[in-house]
N, C-alpha and C positions, 0 to 999 in steps of 0.2 A: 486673616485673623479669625481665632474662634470664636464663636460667639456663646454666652454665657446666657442662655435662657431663661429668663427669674419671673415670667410671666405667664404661665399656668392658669391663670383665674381668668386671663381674659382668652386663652384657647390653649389646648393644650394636645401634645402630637397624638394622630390619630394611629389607636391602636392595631394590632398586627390582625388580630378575629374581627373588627371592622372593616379591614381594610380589604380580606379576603370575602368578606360577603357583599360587599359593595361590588367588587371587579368581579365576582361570579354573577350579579344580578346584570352587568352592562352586557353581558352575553345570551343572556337572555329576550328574547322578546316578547313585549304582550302588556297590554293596558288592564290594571288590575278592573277596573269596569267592566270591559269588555266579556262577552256571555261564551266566545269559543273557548280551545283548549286553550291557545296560548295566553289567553284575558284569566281566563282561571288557573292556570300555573302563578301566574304574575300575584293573583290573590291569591294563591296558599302562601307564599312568602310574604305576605304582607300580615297573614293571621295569623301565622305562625308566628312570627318577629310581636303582635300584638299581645299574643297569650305567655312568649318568655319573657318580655318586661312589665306583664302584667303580675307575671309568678316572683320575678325578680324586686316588684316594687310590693307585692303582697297585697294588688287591687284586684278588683275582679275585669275582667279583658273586654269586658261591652263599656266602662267605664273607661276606657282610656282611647284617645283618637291622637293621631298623630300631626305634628303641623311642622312649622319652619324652624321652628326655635323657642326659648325661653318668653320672647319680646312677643309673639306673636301668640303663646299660650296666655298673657299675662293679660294685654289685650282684651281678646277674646273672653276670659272669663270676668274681668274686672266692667267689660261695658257689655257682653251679653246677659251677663247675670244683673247688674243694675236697672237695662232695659225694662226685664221681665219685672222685676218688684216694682220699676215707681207704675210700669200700666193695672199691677195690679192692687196698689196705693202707693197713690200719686203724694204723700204724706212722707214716704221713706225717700226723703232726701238726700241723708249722709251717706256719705262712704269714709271708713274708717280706715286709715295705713298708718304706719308707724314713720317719726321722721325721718327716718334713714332708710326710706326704700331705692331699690334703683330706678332708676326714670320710668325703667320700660313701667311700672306700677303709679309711680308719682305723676307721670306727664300722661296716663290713663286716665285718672281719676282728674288732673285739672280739666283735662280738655272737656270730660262731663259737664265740670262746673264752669267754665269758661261758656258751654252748650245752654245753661241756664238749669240743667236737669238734676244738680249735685251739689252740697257742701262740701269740701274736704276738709277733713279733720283729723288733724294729725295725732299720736300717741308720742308721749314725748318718751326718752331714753334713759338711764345713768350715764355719769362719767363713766362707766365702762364702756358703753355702746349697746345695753338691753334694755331690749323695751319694759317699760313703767308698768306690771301689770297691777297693781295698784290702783291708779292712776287709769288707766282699761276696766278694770270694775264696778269702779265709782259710775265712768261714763256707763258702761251699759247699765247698768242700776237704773240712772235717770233718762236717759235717750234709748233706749234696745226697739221702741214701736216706731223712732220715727227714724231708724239705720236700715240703711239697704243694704250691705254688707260690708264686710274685716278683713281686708288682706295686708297680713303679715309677712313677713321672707323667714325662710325658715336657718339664713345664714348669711350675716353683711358681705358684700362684694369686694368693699375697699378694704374692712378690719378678720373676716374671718370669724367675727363673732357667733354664737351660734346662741338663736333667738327662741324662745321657749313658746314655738309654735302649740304643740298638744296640749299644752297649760292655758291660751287664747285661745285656742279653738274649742276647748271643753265652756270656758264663760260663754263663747260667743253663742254655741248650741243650748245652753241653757235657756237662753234669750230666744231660739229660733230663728236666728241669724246667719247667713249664708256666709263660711271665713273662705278664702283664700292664702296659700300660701305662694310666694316668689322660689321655687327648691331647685333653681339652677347650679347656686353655690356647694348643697349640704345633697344633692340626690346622692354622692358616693361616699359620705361620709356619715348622713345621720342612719339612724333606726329608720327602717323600711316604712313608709307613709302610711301604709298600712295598720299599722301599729297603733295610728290614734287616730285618723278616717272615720269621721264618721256619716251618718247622709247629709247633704249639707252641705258640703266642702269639695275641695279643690287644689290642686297642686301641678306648677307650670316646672317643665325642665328642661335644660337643653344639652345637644348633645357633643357638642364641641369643648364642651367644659369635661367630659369624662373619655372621651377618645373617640368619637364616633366625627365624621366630618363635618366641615359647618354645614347649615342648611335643614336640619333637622330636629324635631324637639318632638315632646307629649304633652298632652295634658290630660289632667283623671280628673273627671267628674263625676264624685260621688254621689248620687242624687244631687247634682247641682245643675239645673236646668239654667241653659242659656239661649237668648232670643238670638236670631240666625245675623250674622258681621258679614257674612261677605256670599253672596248668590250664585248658584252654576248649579255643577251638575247633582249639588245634593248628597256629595259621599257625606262619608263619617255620619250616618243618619243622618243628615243636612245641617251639621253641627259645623261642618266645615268644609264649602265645595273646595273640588279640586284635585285633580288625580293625582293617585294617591302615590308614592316614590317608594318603591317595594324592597329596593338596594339602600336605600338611606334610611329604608324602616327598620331594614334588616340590621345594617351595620349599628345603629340604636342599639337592638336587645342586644348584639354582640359585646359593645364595647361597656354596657351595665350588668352584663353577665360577670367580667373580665374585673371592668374596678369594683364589684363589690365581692366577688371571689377572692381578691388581695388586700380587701380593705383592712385587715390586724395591720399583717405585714408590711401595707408599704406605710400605714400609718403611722408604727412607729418608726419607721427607718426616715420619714420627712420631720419627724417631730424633733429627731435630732438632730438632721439636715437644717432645720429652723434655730435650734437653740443655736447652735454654732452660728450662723451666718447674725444670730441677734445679738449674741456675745462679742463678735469681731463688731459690729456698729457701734454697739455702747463704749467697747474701747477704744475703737481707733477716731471715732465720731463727736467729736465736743458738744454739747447742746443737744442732744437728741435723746430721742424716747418714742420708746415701744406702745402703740395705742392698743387697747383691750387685751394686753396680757395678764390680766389677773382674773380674768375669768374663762370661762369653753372657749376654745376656738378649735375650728376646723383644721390638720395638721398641719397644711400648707402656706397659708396666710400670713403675712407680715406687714403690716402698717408701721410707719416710720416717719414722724417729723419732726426737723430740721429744721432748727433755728436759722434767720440769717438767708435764707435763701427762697428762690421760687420753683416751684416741683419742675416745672415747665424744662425750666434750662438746665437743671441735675440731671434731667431725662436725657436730651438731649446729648449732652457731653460723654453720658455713661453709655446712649448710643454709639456715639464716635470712640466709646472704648470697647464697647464688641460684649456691652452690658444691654439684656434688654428687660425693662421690667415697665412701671405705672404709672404716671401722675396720680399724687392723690386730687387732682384739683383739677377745675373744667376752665376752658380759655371763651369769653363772651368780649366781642369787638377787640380784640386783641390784651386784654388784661386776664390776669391771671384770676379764676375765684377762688377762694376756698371750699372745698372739701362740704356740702354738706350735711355727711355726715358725721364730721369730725367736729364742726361748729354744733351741730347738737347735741353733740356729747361734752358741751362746754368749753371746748379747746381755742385759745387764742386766735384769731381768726388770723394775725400773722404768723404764726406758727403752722395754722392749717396750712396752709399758704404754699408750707416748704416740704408738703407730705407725699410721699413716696411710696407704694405699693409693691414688695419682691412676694413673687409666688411660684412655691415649687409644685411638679408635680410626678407621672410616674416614670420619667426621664430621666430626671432630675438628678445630680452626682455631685461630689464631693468638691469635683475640678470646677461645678460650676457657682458653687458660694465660694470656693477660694478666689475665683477669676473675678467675683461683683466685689468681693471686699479688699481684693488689690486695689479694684480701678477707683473705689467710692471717696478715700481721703481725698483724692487732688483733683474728682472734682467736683467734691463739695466746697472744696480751697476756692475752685473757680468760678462754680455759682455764688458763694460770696463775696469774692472779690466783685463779681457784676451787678451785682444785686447794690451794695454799696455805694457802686458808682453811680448808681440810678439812682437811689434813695440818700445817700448821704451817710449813712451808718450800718454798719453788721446787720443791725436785728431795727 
């Protein structure tokens, strides 16, 4: 069976310029630390790879240090940077996200407040899925002395939305408030970070979302000073011990060289790959609707719920048809939740319930929304026929 890959947003195939700078660095040998030749070979490819995704995100190259991924940039700046503010007023208690962050942000900032060291305080959304800035001005109006910092995502994970980061992060600077963004989703898609960076800020990326292998990610901090997460040998200026992976740093600047070198073109070619595979769902799909299409999204995102059923077991089944795409919804003791980002954006909580995630990306082909919108009628038939029999009724 072929299988129809409609899940790009949670990894996506690693590209052909990554994949050759990764297998030419396992030929190499030499600890980028280390002070002989082969320790300093290891560290030109490690600064070279820092200054082309430094040029390719438009930051300056001492500002960016590289880590594991998105989750581990997000971290790192979300409880390094809180650290430093509350020792230096122990008064800036809040930390600010919006309610639709991904975990790796939201279960950052509770475990703060869980620590006793933090508020969280959410910024609510529209029924589209953007954030309230509104709603964000009023708050820094009245709270900006006693916030320790704003992290916003710069693109929803589940909907594709795309969240008017430089629009927050300019209120937040006015404030002199340290913002964060989440730019896992939106690094190959929006305007270069650069663009509205200013000191103060922050932006976490990863690199398995734009073709580079898992295991790898950046973060840029713009004058955003952060108190030391994790101890050893002190690289990245002691921002982040840990030797440094000189082939996974490399394949990094490779594969954001590569997706923002085609970013027009493959952009429009998925936007139409998107409209079709959204057309065939509203037709062949009774009860269903497309979440935040009336506003930005990123090209490749599709959010989808599905009356009558639970995302869990449509996943499933469309696995067993050689479909692979998303829950929109997290499984806690074995029940289904909903989505919440979908429930703050107002949506039915049984409807969130039935929400479904297809994400193309630069693989991506025509045979493969034909193959998801063959398999999706019958068994959405089958998630609701199950769904039914548990509950008693369709919806």
């Amino acid at each position: 069976m072929m299988l129809a890959y409609l899940d790009h947003a949670a990894t996506t195939a690693v590209r052909p310029e990554a994949q050759a700078a990764m297998v030419a660095d396992l030929e190499r040998l030499g600890n980028p630390s280390s002070l002989h030749a082969a320790g300093r070979d290891a560290r030109r490819v490690v600064e070279e790879a820092r200054e082309s995704l430094a040029v390719n995100l438009g930051v300056r190259a001492n500002d960016l240090i590289f880590t594991s991924g998105g989750t581990e940039g997000d971290n790192l700046a979300i409880k390094g940077m809180h650290a430093k503010r509350i020792a230096e007023n122990p008064d800036r208690k809040y930390i600010v996200i919006s309610e639709i962050e991904h975990h790796a942000v939201l279960d950052s900032a509770r475990a703060l407040a869980k620590a006793g060291t933090a508020e969280v305080v959410l910024v609510p959304v529209t029924a589209d899925g953007v954030v309230d800035l509104d709603w964000f001005v009023t708050w820094m109006a009245a709270n900006a002395e006693e916030t320790s910092l704003v992290s916003i995502m710069s693109v929803n994970n589940e909907t594709g939305v795309i969240q008017p980061v430089a629009e927050a992060h300019k209120i937040a600077a006015e404030h002199d408030v340290p913002f964060h963004t989440d730019g896992v989703q939106g690094a190959a898609w929006l305007e270069v970070p650069g663009s509205w960076m200013t000191d103060g800020s922050a932006i976490a990326i990863s690199g398995h979302k734009i073709g580079a292998p898992v295991g790898v990610g950046a973060l840029v901090l713009n004058q955003f000073p952060v108190a030391i997460q994790a101890h050893g040998g002190g690289q990245e200026p002691e921002r982040r011990s840990g030797t440094l992976a000189a082939g996974l740093a490399a394949s990094l600047a490779a594969a954001s060289v590569a997706a923002r070198g085609e970013r027009e073109e493959l952009g429009g070619r998925l936007r139409g790959l998107r409209a079709e595979l959204e057309r065939g769902i509203l037709d062949t799909v009774p009860d269903s609707q497309i979440n935040g299409s009336e506003v930005d999204r990123i090209p490749g995102t599709s959010s989808v719920s599905i009356a009558g059923l639970e995302s869990d077991a449509l996943l499933l089944l469309l696995d067993a048809a050689g479909v692979a795409c998303s829950a929109g919804s997290a499984c806690q003791s074995g029940i289904p939740q909903p989505s919440h980002v979908l429930l703050a954006q107002g949506i039915d909580p049984a409807l969130a319930r039935g929400s479904i995630r297809f994400s193309l990306g630069w693989t991506s082909t025509e045979d493969d929304v034909a193959r998801g919108l063959e398999a999706l009628p019958a068994a959405v038939e089958r998630a609701r026929a199950a769904y039914a029999s548990r509950h008693g009724s369709r919806v």
